[in-house]
C-alpha positions in Angstrom: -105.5 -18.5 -145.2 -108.5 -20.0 -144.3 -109.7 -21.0 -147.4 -106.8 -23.1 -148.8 -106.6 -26.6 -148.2 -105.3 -30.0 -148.8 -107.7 -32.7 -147.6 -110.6 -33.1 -146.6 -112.8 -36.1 -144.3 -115.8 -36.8 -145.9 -118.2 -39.6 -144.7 -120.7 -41.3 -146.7 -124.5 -40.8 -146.9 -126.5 -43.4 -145.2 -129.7 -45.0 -146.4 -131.1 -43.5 -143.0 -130.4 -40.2 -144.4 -134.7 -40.1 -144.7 -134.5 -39.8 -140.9 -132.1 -36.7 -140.6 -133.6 -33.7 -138.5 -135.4 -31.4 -140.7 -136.6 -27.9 -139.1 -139.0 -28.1 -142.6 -140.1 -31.7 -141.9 -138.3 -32.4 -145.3 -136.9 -35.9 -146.0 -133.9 -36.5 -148.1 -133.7 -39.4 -150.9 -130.6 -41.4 -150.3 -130.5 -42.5 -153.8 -130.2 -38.7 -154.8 -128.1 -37.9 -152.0 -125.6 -40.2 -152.7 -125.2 -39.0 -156.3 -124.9 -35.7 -155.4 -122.8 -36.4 -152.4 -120.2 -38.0 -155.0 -120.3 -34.9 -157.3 -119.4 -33.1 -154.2 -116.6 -35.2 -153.6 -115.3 -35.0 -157.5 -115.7 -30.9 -156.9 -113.4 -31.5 -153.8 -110.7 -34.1 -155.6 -110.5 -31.6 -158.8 -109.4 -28.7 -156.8 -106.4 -30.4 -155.4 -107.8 -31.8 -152.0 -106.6 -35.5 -150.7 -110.2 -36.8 -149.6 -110.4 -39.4 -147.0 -113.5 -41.0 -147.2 -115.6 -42.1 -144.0 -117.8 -44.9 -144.1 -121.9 -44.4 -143.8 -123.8 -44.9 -140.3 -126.2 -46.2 -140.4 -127.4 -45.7 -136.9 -126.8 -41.8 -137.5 -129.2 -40.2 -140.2 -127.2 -36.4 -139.6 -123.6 -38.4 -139.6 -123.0 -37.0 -143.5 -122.9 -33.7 -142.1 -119.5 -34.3 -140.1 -118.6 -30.1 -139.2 -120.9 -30.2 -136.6 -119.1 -32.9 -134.7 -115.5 -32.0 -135.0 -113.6 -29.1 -136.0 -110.0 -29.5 -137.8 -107.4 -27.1 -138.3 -103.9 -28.1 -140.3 -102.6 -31.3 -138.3 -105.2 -30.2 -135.0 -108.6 -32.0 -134.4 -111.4 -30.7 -131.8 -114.2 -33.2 -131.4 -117.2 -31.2 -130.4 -120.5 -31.6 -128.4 -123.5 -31.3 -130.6 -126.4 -29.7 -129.3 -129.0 -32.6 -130.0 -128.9 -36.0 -128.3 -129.8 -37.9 -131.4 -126.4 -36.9 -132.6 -124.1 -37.3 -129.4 -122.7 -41.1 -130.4 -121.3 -39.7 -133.7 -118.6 -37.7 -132.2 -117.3 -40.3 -130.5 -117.0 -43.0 -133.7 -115.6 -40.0 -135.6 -113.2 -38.8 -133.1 -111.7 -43.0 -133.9 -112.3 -42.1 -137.4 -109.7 -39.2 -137.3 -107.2 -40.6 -134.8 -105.1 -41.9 -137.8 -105.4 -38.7 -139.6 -104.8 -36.0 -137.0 -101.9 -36.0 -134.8 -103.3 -34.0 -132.1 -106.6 -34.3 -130.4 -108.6 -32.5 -128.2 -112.4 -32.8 -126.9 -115.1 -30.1 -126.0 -115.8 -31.4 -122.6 -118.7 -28.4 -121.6 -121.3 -27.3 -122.7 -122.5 -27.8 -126.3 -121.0 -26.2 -129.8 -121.5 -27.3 -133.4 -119.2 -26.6 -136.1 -122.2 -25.3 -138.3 -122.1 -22.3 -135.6 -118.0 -22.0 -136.0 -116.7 -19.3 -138.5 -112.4 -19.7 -139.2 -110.9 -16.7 -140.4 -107.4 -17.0 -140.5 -106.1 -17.4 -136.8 -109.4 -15.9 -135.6 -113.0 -17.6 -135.0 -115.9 -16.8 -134.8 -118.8 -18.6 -133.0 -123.0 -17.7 -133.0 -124.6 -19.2 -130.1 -127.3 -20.7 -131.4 -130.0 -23.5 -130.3 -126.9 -26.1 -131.0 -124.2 -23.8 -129.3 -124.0 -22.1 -125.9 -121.6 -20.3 -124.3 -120.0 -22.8 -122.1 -119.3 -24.8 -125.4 -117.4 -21.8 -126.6 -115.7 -20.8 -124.2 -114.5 -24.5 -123.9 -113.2 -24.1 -127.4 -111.6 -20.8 -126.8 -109.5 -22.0 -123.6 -108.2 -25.0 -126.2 -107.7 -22.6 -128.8 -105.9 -19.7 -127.2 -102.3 -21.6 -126.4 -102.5 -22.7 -129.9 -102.6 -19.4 -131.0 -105.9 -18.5 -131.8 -108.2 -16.0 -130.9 -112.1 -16.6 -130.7 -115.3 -14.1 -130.0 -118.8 -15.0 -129.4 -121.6 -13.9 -131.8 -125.3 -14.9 -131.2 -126.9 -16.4 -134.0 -130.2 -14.7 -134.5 -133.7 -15.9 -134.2 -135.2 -19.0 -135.9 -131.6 -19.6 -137.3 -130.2 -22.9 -137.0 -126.8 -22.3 -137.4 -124.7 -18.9 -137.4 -123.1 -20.4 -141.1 -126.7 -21.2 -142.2 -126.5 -17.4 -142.8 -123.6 -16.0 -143.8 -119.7 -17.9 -145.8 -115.8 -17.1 -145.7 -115.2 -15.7 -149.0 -111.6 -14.7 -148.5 -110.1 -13.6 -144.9 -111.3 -10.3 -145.4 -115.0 -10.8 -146.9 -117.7 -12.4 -145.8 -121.2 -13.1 -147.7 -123.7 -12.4 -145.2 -127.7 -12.3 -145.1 -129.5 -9.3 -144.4 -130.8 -10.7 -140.9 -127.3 -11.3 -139.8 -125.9 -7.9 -141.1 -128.3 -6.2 -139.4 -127.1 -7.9 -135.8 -124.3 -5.1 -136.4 -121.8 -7.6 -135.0 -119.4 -7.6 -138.3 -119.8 -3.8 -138.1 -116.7 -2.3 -139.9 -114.9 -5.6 -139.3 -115.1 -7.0 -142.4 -116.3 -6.3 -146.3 -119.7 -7.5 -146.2 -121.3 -9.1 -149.0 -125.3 -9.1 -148.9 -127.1 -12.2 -149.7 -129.8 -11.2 -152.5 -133.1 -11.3 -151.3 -135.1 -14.4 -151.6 -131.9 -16.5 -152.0 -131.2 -16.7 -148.0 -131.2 -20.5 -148.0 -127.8 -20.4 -150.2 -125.7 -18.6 -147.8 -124.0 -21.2 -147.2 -121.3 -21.3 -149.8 -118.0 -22.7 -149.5 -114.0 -20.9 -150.1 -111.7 -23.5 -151.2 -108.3 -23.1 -153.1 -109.7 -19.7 -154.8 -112.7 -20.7 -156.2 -115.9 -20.4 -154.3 -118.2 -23.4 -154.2 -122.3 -22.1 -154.5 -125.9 -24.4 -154.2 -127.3 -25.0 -157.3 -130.6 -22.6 -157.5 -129.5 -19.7 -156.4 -128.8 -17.7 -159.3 -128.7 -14.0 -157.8 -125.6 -15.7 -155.3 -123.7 -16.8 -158.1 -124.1 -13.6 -160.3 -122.4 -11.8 -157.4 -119.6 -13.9 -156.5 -118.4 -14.7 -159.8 -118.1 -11.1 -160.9 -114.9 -10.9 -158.9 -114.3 -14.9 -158.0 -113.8 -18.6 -159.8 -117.5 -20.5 -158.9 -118.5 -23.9 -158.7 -122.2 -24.8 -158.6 -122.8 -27.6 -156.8 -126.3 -29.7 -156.3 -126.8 -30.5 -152.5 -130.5 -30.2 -152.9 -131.0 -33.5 -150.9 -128.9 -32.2 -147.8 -130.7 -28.8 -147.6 -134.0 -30.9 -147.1 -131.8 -31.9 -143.7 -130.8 -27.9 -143.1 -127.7 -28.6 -144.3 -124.9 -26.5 -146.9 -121.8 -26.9 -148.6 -119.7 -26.9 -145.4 -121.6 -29.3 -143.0 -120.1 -32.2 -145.5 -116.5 -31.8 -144.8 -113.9 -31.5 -142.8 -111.3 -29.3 -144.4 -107.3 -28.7 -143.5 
């Protein structure tokens, strides 16, 4: 399943964290950051997952956030393409990060794709072009993916979104939480038991499956109220990284 893991790659926050892109012109306090990006950690550790932990750069404010740059799947790592130059370099220092880790390797070598725009259920993915994510980056990852023995469609993430996962979370491999604006792209249609993000919560869709209990931003009440009527929840505070439009997932690498 998708949502059952062993380790996870984590990399420290860096003190240039105040300079990470912020679509709200929002700016992160390392000192808070780091304290929550420890707790994170801790959530990780106590549910059974080996983390390996990545040292800051501080030359890269967005380099806590390592999805975007690399996607990992059991003993497999794809090093991507983000979308925005400030963030190009950190794909390559991660990609020697993980070359003791990871047995196999490949690269994204067209177009652009982040893993904040990549969606893993089970064998299949899903990816939402977005402003970060085109097609050619998609297809790249489909033709590595397919003689592995994956399967991968193309979504489009909609408007104003910066990420395809900034709206909508794997809950198990047959329900997804979803907002309202994505839903209503019809491109889950019948596909999967949709979950609706409570109005006014939107900025919380990003929660994270791990190991059967489902990790949830602190602050977002409604969220919580609905997935722990049938599921195990964690809250986690990652106030800090959602000044940087980042969630739960951007902060790890999970396999």
């Amino acid at each position: 399943m998708a949502t059952n893991f062993k380790r996870a790659i984590i990399r420290n926050p860096g003190k240039k964290i105040c300079n990470a892109i912020s679509t709200r012109g929002l700016t992160p306090d390392f000192h808070k950051a780091k304290q929550q990006h420890n707790q994170y950690r801790k959530v990780l550790e106590n549910l059974g997952l080996k983390v390996h932990i990545l040292e800051a750069l501080e030359e890269f404010p967005d380099s806590v956030f390592v999805e975007d740059p690399a996607l990992v799947i059991n003993d497999i790592c794809i090093i991507l393409r983000p979308g925005v130059a400030s963030r190009f370099g950190e794909s390559k220092v991660l990609e020697g990060d993980l070359t003791s880790i990871f047995s196999d390797i490949y690269r994204i070598k067209n177009g652009k794709i982040e893993g904040g725009d990549i969606l893993r259920i089970g064998s299949h993915f899903i990816v939402g072009l977005s402003e970060r994510t085109n097609k050619e980056g998609a297809k790249n990852l489909g033709e590595i993916l397919a003689p592995l023995g994956f399967t991968l469609e193309i979504s489009k993430t909609p408007a104003g979104v910066l990420h395809f996962k900034s709206e909508c979370s794997l809950i198990t491999n047959d329900t997804i939480l979803a907002t309202e604006k994505l839903i209503q792209t019809g491109f889950f249609s019948n596909k999967y038991r949709l979950l609706k993000v409570p109005k006014g919560e939107e900025i919380g869709a990003n929660c994270l499956s791990i190991n059967d209990h489902v990790l949830i931003p602190k602050g977002f009440n409604k969220i919580n109220d609905l997935l722990s009527k049938k599921y195990k929840t964690i809250v986690v505070d990652v106030s800090e990284m959602e000044k940087a439009d980042a969630g739960l997932s951007c902060m790890s690498l999970r396999a």
